[in-house]
N, C-alpha and C positions, 0 to 999 in steps of 0.2 A: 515670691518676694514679700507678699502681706505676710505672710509667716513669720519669714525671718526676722521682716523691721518689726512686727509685732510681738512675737514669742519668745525669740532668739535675744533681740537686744534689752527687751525688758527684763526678765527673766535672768538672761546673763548665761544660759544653760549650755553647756557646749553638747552635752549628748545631744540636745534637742536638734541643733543645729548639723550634729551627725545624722541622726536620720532622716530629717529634712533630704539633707545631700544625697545619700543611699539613693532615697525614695524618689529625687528627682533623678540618678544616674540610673538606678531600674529604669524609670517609666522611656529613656533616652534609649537604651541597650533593646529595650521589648521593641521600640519603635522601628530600629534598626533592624531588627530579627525579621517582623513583620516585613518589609522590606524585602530586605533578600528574599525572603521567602514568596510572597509574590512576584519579585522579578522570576524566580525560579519556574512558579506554575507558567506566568504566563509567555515562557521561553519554550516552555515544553508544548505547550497547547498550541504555540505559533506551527513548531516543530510538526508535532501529529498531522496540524490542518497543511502542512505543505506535503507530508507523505504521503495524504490521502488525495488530496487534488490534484498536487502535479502531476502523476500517473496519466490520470484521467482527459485534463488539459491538453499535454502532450500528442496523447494516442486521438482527440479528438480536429485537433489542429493537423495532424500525420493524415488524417482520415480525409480530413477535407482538401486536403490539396490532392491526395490521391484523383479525388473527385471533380475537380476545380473547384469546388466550393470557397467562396468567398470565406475570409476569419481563418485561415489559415497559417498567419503569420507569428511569430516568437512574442509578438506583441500581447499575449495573454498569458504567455508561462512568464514573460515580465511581470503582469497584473499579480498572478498567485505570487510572487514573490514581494509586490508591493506589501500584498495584505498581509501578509507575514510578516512585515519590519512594522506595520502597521499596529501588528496585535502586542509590540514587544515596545511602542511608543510611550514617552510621558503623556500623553494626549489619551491614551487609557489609562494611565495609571493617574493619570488627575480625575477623568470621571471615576473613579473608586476612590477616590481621596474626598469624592466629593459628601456623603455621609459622614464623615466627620469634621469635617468646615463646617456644614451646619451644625452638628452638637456645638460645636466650640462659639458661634455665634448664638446660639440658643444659651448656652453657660454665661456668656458676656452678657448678653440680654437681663437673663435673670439676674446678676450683679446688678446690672444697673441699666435702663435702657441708652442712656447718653454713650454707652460705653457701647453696646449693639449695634445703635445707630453706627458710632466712629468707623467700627470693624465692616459693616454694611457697606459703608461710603467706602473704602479701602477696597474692599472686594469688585464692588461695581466700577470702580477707577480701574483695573488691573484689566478688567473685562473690555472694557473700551478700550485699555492699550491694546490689549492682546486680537480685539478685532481689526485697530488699523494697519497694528503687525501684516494681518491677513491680505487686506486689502492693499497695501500698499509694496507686500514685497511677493504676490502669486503671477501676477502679470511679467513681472519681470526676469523670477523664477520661469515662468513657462517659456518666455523669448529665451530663456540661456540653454535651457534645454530643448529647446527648437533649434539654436542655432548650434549647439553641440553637436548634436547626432546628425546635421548637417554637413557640418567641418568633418565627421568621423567617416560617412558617405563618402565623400569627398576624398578625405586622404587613403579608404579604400579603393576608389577608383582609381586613383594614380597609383598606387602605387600595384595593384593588378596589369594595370595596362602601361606599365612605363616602358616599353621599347616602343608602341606604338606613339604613347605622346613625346615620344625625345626624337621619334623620328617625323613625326609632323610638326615637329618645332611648338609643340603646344606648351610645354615643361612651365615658362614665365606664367605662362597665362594661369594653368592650371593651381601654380602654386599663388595667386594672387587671389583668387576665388575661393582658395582651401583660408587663406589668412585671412580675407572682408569676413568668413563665417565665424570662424575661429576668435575672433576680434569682438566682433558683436556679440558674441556668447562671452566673452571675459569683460564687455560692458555691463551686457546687463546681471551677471554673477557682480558684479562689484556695487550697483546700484543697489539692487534687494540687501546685500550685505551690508551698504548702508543705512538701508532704512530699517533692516532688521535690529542691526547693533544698538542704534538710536531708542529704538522701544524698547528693547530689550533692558538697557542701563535704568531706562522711565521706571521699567515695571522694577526693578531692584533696589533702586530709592526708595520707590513708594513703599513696597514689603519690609522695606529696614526701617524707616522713616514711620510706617503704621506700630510697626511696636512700642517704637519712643513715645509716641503720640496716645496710643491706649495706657501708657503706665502714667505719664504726664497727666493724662486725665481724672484715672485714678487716685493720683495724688490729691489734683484740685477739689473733688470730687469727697474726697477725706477729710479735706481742712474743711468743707462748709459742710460738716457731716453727712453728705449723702454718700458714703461710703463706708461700710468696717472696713477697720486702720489694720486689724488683727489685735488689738490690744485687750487683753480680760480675757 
């Protein structure tokens, strides 16, 4: 943008102003590229670490029931497959984004420190959203998936044993107990989804609201010269 208002509009030059654009559409197209391309490896690496582990998992959960051995449950070929959606997460792909946050804070910096600061204070705001996100919607996540796989217990058992519960007259009962689980599990999904949404919009503000804010600055920043305008 210093460019433009600098170079572009003084000047009057329209080529200039074309490779300006080029050279900002490149650096957008590479970033994309990059992109893809890392969702790609880190698809394929999720991939490998579940063909290699699940096997292994499997055959050793198989083993231990053989045996009675306690840890014999599906409950760990779940886990290999956690960590597998795990490694294909924004939550990896932000810590590798995280080396160039800092260049780009380091760049703003050397502009100008008030401008580092700005970008600094923006980042650490995001981070407190993104911690009470945590805190605020894991508890409630964890009650809905407690009371999920409860409710699913649940309507597996009846519906296994339905001549016996239709013939003990249990049928009311049992479908009252499947809906209290079932209910509290669609509470607490709707609570975290509100506390999630709520931070979620904060931290979207904020990211849109910090740009205006660093260029805003830069302007200021320009009129009382502590800033090149781009001009000469």
């Amino acid at each position: 943008m210093f460019e433009v208002y600098g170079r572009v509009l003084n000047s009057r030059d329209g080529m200039t102003l074309f490779w300006l654009v080029v050279g900002a559409a490149g650096c957008y197209v590479v970033m994309e590229l990059v992109d893809v391309a890392r969702g790609r490896v880190l698809h394929r690496a999720a991939d490998r670490f579940t063909a290699k582990l699940t096997p292994r998992v499997f055959n050793a959960c198989f083993s231990a029931n053989l045996r009675g051995h306690p840890g014999g449950s599906t409950q760990a070929v779940n886990d290999v497959r956690t960590l597998s959606e795990f490694m294909q997460s924004p939550a990896v792909t932000g810590v590798l984004d995280l080396p160039a946050s800092l260049l780009c804070l380091l760049l703003l910096s050397l502009m100008s420190p008030w401008l580092g600061l700005l970008a600094l204070g923006g980042a650490l705001l995001q981070v407190v959203f993104s911690v009470l996100q945590e805190r605020r919607t894991t508890a409630p996540f964890t009650e809905s998936t407690t009371a999920n796989i409860q409710a699913q217990n649940r309507a597996a058992g009846i519906f296994r044993n339905a001549q016996v519960v239709e013939s003990m007259g249990m049928g009311k009962a049992m479908y009252q107990r499947w809906m209290a689980s079932n209910r509290r599990f669609l509470l607490n999904l709707s609570e975290a989804s509100d506390h999630a949404g709520g931070l979620i919009a904060a931290t979207k503000v904020t990211q849109g609201l910090l740009g205006s804010l660093v260029i805003g600055l830069g302007c200021l920043l320009t009129l009382h010269n502590g800033l090149w305008g781009g001009a000469g």
